[in-house]
KEDREN-934851 format. One line per field, with one value per residue (C-alpha): x, y, z; residue in one letter. Coordinates in pm, 1 decimal, decimal comma. Each point is the difference from the previous one (the first is absolute). Layout:
// residues N
px: [X/...]
py: [Y/...]
pz: [Z/...]
code: [A/...]
END
This chain:
// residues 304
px: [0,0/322,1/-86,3/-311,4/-324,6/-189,9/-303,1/111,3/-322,8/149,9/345,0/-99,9/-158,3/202,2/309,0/212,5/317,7/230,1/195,1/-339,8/-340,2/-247,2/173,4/-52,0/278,6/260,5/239,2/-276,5/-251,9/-295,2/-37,7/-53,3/278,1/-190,2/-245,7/116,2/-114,7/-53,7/77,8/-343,0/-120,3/222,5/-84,1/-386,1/64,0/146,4/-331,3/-174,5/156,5/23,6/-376,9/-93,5/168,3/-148,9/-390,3/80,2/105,4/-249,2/-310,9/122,3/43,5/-327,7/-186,0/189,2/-114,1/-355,1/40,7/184,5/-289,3/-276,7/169,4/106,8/-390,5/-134,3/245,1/23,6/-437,7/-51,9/-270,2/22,8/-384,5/9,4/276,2/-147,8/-133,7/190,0/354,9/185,7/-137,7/61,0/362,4/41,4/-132,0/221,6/286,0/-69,0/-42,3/229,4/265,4/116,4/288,0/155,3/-20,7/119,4/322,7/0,0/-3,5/270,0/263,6/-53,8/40,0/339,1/119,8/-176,7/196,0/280,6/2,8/-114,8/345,3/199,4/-122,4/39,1/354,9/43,7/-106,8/208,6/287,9/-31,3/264,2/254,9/162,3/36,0/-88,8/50,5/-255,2/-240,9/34,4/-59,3/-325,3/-122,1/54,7/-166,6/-324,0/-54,1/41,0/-323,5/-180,1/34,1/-70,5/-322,4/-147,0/81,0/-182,3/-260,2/-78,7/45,5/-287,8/-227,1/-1,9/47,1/-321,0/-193,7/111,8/-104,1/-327,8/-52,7/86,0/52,1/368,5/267,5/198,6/320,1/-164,1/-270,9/344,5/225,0/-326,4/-55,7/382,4/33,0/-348,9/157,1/336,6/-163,1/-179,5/274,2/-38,0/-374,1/41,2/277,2/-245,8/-287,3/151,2/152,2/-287,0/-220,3/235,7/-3,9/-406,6/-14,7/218,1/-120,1/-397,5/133,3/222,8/-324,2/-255,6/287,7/2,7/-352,4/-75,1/242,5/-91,1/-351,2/78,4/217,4/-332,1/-247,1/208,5/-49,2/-367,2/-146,1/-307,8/319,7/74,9/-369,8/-30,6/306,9/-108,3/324,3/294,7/206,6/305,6/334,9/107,5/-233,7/247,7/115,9/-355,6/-10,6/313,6/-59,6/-326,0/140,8/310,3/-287,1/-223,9/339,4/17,5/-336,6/-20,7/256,6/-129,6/-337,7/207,2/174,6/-324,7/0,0/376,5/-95,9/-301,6/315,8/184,7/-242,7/-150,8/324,3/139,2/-339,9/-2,3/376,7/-86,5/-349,9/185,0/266,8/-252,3/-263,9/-37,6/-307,6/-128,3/-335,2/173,8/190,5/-168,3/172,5/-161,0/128,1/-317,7/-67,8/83,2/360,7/-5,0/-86,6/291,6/213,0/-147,6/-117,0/-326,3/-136,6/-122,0/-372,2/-61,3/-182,5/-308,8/-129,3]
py: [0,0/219,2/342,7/-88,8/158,2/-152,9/1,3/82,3/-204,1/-328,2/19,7/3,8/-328,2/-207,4/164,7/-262,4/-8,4/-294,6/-152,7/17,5/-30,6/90,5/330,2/334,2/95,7/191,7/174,4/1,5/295,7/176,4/367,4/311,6/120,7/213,6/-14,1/-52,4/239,9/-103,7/270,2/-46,2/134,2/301,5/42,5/-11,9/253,1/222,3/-10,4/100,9/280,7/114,3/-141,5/223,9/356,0/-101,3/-36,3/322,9/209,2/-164,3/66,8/362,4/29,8/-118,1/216,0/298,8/-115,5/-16,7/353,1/150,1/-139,7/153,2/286,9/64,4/-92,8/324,7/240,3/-136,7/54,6/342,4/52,4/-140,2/-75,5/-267,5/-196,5/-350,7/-65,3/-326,3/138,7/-200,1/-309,0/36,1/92,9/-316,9/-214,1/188,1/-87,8/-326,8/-97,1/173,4/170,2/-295,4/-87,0/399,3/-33,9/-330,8/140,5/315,2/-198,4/-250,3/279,8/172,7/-391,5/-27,2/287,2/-45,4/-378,8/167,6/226,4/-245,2/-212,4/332,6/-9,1/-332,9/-2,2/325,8/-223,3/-278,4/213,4/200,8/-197,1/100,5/365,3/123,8/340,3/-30,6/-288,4/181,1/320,9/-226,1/-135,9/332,5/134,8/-300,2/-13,8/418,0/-64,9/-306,3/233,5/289,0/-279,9/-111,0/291,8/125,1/-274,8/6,3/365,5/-148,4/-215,5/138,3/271,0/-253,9/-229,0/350,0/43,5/-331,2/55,3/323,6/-144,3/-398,0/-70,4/-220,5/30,4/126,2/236,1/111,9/57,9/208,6/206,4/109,0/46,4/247,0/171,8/58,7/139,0/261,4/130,1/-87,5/303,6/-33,3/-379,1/113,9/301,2/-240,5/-264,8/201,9/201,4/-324,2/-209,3/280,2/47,4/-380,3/-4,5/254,5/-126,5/-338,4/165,5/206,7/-261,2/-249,5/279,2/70,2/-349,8/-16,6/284,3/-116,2/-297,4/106,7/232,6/-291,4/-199,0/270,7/73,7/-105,2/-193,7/-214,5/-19,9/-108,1/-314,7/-140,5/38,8/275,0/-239,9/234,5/7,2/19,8/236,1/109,8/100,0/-357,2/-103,1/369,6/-64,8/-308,3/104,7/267,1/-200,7/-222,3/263,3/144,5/-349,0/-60,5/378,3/-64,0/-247,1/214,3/271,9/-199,1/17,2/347,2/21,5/-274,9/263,3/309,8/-206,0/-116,6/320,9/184,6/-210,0/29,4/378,8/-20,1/-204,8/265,1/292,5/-112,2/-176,7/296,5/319,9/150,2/74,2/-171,8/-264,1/-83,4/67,9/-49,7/-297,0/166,0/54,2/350,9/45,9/-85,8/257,1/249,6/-68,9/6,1/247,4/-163,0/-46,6/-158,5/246,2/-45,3/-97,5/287,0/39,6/-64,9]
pz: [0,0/-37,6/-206,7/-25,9/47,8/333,7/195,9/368,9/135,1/-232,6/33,7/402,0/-10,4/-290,0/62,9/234,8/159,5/-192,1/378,5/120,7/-178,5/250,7/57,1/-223,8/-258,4/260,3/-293,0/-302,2/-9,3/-182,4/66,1/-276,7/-193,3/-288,0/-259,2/-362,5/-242,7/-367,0/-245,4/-147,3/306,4/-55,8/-320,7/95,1/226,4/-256,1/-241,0/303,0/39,2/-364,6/-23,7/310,0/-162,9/-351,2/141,9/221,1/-247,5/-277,8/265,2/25,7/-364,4/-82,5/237,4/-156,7/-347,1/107,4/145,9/-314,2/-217,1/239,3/4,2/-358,1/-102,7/203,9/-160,8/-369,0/33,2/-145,8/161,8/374,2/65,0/-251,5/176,5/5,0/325,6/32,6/-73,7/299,6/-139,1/-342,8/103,8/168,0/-256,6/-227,3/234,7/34,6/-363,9/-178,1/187,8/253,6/-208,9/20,6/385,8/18,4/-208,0/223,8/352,5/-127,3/-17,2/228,4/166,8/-95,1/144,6/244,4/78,0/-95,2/319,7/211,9/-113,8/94,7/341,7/31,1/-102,8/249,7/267,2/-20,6/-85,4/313,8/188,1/-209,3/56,9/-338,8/-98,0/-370,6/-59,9/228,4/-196,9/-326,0/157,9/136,5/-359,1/-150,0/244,2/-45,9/-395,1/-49,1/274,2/-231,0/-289,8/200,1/36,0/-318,0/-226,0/271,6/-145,4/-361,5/90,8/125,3/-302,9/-231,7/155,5/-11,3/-407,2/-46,6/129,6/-194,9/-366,9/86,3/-144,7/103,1/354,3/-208,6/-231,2/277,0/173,5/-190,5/-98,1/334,2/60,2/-314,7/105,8/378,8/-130,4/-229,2/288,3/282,2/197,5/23,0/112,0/242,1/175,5/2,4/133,0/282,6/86,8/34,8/169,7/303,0/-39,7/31,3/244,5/238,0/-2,7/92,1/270,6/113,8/-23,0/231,6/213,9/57,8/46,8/280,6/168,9/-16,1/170,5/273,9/125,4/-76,9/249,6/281,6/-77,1/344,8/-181,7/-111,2/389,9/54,3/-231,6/65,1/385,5/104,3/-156,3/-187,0/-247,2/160,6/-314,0/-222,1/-268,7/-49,2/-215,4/-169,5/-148,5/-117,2/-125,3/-172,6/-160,9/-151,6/-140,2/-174,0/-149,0/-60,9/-150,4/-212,0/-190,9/-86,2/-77,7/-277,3/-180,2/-26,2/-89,0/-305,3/-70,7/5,1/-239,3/-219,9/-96,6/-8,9/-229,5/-189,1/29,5/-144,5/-296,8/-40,8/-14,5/-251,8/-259,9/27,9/-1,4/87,4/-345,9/-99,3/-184,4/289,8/322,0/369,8/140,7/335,8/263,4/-25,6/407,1/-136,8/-304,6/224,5/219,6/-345,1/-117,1/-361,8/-92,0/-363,1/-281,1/-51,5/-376,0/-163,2/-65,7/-376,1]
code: [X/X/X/X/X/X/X/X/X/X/X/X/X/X/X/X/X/X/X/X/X/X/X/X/X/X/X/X/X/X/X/X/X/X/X/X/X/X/X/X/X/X/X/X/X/X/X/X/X/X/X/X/X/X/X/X/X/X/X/X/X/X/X/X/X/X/X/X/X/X/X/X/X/X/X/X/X/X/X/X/X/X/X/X/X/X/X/X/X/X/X/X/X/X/X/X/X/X/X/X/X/X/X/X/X/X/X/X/X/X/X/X/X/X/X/X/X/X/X/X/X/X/X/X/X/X/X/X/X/X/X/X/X/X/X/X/X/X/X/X/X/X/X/X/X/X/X/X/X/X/X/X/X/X/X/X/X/X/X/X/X/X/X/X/X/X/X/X/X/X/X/X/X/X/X/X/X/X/X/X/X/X/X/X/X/X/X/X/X/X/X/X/X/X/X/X/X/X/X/X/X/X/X/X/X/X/X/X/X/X/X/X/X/X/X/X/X/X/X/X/X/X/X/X/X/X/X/X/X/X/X/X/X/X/X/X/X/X/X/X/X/X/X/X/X/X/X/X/X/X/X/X/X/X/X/X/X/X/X/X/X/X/X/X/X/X/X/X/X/X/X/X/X/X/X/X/X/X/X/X/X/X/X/X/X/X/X/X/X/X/X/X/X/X/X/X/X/X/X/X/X/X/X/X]
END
């Protein structure tokens, strides 16, 4: 039973000693050493992972496509009251049948970068025990360049799902499209951009805020005292924070609706102001809230 795998109940009872039989084994034993791992099992784990990033990314792509099409339907309507009443759902079905293959392309590389960082920090990790600056300035170099790589095709993406949306190409030409349409106007992408990032960012800070605030007094409100019959809270602050660390969370992910619904139609007013002009022949298909803020408006055709 040398180097073999054993059962310690078994080896207990069949295991003898050779001088004398109706004594246990004195020098053999059976006790656990490790568990052998197969490098199928490593492997397997490795599709997880890439299988886990791919559906994470392709979820989060689809629901952007679905968005983009909503959205893009209201503007490209010339006149808004006849947007069809069922424009969500038309969008997904649109989605769904013929744009899964763009998203499926879009989430698998932004995947691969994705693993690629992951491998970085791995490799950081196990190469923390050694004290060498040079390959730890190569790595930090290496994990800010795929971050910068992430987040860059992330914004290639998400313009490109929205250009796919609008005129229903390919991922590659949907892509460069929306890439040459953003550098032509780069200054208006950079302002916008900014200016909603901080608007975003401050009502989720404000609404976190509130909520926490609004919980820290509910918790001294003496009808609070009453019901739970004069037990009270060591520190109140303790749930308010945590209250208002998840309704950040939670607020972020409503508020990336309305940054797909910022993107969409600024994209879409990007593309209406370079193919038309206001004339009757080519009319701004622009709400005319947002001409006002422009300051363009569409020339009435004339009267016969």
């Amino acid at each position: 039973m040398d180097y073999e795998s054993c059962d310690p109940v078994q080896f207990t009872a069949n295991c003898h000693d050779s001088a004398s039989p109706a004594l246990p084994c004195r020098k053999a034993t059976c006790h656990f050493t490790g568990i052998e791992s197969p490098y199928s099992v490593t492997y397997m784990q490795i599709v997880n992972v890439v299988g886990f990033f791919w559906a994470m990314f392709f979820i989060s792509g689809l629901s952007d496509m679905m968005l983009a099409s909503t959205f893009s339907t209201w503007y490209w309507t010339f006149h808004k009251r006849d947007v069809p009443f069922f424009t969500l759902t038309k969008g997904i079905y649109r989605t769904m049948r013929y744009h899964m293959g763009t998203v499926a392309i879009g989430a698998l590389i932004i995947t691969i970068v994705r693993v690629i960082r992951v491998f970085l920090e791995y490799v950081d990790h196990k190469l923390k025990k050694f004290d060498n600056s040079f390959t730890r300035c190569v790595l930090c170099c290496c994990k800010c360049f795929f971050w910068c790589l992430e987040n860059f095709l992330k914004f290639i993406n998400k313009n490109a799902y929205i250009m796919c949306a609008v005129h229903g190409k390919g991922f590659c030409k949907s892509a460069r499209d929306a890439f040459s349409l953003l550098m032509r106007n780069i200054i208006r992408v950079v302002v916008l951009d900014k200016v909603t990032d901080f608007i975003f960012f401050l009502s989720k800070l404000l609404i976190s805020i509130g909520v926490g605030i609004g919980v820290f007094y509910l918790l001294q409100w003496s009808y609070i005292y009453e019901v739970t019959q004069g037990q009270r809270l060591h520190y109140n602050y303790v749930p308010a924070i945590i209250l208002a660390v998840a309704t950040y969370l939670i607020t972020t992910i409503f508020f990336n609706v309305y940054a797909m619904a910022v993107d969409t139609l600024f994209l879409c007013f990007l593309e209406d102001c370079e193919r038309n002009d206001g004339s009757v022949e080519k009319p701004y298909f622009m709400s005319k809230n947002l001409m006002k803020i422009l300051g363009k408006k569409n020339k009435k055709p004339k009267a016969n």
